[in-house]
C-alpha positions in Angstrom: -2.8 -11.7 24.7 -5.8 -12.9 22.9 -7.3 -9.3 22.9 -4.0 -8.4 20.9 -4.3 -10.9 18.3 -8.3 -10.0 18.4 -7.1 -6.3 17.2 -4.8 -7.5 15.1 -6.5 -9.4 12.9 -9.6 -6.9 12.8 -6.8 -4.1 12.0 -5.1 -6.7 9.3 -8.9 -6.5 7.6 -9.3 -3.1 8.0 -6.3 -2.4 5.9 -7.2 -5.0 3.2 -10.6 -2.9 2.7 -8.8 0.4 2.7 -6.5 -0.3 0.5 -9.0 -1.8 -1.7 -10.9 2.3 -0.8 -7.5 3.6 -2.4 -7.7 1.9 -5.0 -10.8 2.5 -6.0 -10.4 6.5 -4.8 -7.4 6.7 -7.4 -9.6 5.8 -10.4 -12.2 9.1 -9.3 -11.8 12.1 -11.3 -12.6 14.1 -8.2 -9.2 12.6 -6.1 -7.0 15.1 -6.0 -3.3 14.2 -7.1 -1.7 14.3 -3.7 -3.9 12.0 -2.1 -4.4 10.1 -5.5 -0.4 9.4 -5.8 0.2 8.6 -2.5 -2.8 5.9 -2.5 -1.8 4.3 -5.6 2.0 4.2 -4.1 0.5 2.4 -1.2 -1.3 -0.4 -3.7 1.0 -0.7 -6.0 3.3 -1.5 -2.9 1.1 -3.8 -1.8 -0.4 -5.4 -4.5 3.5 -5.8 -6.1 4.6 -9.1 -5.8 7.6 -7.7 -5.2 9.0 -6.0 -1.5 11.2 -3.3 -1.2 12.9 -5.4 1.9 12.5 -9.2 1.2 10.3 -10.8 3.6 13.2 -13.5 3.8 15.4 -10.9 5.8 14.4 -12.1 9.2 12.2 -9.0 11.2 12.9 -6.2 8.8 11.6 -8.2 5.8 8.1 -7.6 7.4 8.4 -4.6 8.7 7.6 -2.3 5.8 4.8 -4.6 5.2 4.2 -3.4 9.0 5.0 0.4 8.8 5.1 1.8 5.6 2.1 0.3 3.9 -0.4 1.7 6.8 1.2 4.9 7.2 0.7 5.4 3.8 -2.3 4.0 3.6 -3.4 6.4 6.6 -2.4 10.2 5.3 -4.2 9.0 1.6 -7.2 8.3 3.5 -6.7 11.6 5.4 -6.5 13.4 2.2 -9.4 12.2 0.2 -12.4 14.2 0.2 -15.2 13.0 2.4 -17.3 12.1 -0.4 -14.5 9.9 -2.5 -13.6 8.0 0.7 -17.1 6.9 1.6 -18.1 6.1 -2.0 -15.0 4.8 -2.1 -15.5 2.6 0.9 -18.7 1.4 -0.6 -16.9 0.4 -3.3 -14.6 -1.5 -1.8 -16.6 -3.3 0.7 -19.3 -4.7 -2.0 -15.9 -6.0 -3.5 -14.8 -7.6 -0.3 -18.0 -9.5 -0.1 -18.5 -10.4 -3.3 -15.6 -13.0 -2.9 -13.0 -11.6 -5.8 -9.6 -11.4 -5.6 -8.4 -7.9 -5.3 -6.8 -6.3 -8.3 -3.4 -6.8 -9.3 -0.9 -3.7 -10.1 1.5 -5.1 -13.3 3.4 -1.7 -13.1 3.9 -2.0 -9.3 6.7 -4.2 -10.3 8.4 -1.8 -12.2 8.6 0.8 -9.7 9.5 -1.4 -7.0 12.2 -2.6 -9.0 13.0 1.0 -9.7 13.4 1.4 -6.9 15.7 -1.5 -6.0 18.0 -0.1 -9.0 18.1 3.4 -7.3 19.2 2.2 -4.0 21.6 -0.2 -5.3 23.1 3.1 -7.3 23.5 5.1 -4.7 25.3 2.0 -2.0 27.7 1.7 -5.4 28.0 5.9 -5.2 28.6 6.0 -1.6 31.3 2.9 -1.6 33.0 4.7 -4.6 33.3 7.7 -3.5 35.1 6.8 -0.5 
């Protein structure tokens, strides 16, 4: 049991640093846009102050936190070329020492809450159209 929460919590700061990598990887000019896009839709998810499923909703309110974020934190990283992710790492790892709070994503919000406003449209399609 204690190994678990050992792993977890070493996995739980792995992501905090490599989300930090993404962020930093999506302000290189030598990110390509794939890997680029899907990094900075994994921060801006993350860094939102806003969730796509509440964390109030009992279980499922953490489980994008739990799926989502690292999956698409993982096929970013997967993406990058070797050189962006490693200075990238760099870059993120002097930040994670240095003490500062990671950065915050103002436009995050609005696409989270975009798209809130597109799955609300289509529930109000669906019911309508029956």
């Amino acid at each position: 049991m204690f190994r678990l929460l050992r792993a977890s919590r070493r996995w739980g700061g792995n992501v905090k640093t490599d989300v930090l990598t993404l962020w930093f990887a999506g302000r290189d000019a030598r990110t390509p846009w794939l890997p680029k896009l899907l990094g900075l839709l994994a921060v801006a998810y993350v860094l939102s102050p806003i969730d796509l499923i509440p964390d109030f909703i009992p279980v499922i309110g953490y489980l994008d936190d739990l799926i989502l974020v690292p999956i698409l934190v993982w096929i970013a990283k997967r993406m990058l070329p070797v050189e962006v992710l490693s200075d990238s790492r760099r870059r993120a790892e002097a930040w994670t020492l240095s003490g500062r709070d990671g950065p915050r994503i103002r436009w995050g919000i609005a696409l989270i809450l975009t798209a809130w406003v597109a799955i609300a449209f289509a529930l109000w399609w669906c019911l309508r159209m029956k």
